[in-house]
C-alpha positions in Angstrom: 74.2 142.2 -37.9 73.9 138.6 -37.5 76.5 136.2 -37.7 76.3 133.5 -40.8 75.3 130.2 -39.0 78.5 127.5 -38.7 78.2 124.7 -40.7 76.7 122.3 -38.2 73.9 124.9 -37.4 73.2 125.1 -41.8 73.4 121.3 -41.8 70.7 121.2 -39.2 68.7 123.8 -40.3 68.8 122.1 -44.3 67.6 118.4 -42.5 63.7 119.9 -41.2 63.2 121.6 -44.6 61.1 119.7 -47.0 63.0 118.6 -49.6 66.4 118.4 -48.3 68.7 115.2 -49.1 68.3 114.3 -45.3 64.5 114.5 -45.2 64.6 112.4 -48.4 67.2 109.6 -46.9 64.6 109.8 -44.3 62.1 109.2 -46.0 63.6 106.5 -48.1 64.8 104.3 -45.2 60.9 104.8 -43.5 59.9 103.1 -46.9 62.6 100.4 -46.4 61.4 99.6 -43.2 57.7 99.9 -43.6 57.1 96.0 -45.2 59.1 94.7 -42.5 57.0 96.3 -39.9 53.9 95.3 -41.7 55.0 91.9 -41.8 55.6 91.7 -38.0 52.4 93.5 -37.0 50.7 91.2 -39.3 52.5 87.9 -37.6 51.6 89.3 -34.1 48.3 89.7 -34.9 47.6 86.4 -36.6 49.8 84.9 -33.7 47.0 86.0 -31.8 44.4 85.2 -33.2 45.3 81.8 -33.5 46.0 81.9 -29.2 42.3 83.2 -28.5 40.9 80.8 -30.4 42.7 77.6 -28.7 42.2 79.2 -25.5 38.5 79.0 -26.4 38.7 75.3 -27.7 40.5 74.3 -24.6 38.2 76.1 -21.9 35.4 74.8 -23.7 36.1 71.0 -24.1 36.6 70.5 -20.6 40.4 70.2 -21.1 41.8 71.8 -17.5 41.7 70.4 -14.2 38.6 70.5 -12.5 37.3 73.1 -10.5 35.6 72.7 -7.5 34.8 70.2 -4.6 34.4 66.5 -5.0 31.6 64.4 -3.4 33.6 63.2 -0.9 35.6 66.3 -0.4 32.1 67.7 0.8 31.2 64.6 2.6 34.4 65.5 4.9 33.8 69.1 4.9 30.3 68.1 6.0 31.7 65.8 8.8 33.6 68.1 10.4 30.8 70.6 10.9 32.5 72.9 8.1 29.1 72.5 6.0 25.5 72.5 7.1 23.4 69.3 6.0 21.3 72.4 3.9 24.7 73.3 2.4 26.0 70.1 1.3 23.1 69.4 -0.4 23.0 72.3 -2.4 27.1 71.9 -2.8 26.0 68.0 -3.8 23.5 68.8 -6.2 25.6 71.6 -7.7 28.4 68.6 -8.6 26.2 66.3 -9.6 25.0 68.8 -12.2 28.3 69.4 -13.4 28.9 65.9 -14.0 26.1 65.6 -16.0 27.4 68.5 -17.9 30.2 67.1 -18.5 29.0 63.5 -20.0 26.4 65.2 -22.0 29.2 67.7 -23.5 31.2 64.2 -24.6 28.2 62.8 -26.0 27.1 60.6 -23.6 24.1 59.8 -21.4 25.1 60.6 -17.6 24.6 57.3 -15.2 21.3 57.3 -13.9 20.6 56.2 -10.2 
């Protein structure tokens, strides 16, 4: 014969059947709790959205510092031997580009020489 179960063991055993006061106080706190965590999810997601978007307004105006060599950051690069004339000019005409980029982005016509 098996003994009865204590009363901690029966209190245990009634909380995982379907049905049971606990499952139901469970069940009623999850549905407490549910908007809440709606709410936030909904927040962090919109909170999001919101951050991808000015991150693509910012990289796309031309907002950051720029990136890359000046003219006369290669003209000294060139001096010291640390670019080949071929090299420079390609590294020029790459900046130069850029620059003109850049005005026509604003909406205006780059300086013509």
């Amino acid at each position: 014969m098996t003994p009865a179960p204590g009363p901690a063991l029966r209190s245990m055993l009634l909380a995982v059947q379907p049905g049971s006061v606990e499952t139901s106080r469970a069940t009623d706190v999850f549905m407490q709790v549910l908007p809440y965590a709606a709410v936030i999810l909904a927040l962090t997601l919109i909170g999001g959205i919101i951050m991808m978007i000015s991150r693509r307004k910012i990289d796309s105006s031309g907002g950051g510092a720029p990136v890359g060599f000046t003219l006369s950051d290669l003209k000294e690069l060139r001096d010291r031997g640390e670019l080949s004339d071929e090299e420079f000019e390609r590294a020029r005409q790459d900046v130069i580009a850029r620059a003109r980029k850049a005005f026509r982005r604003d909406g205006n016509d780059p300086p013509v020489r």
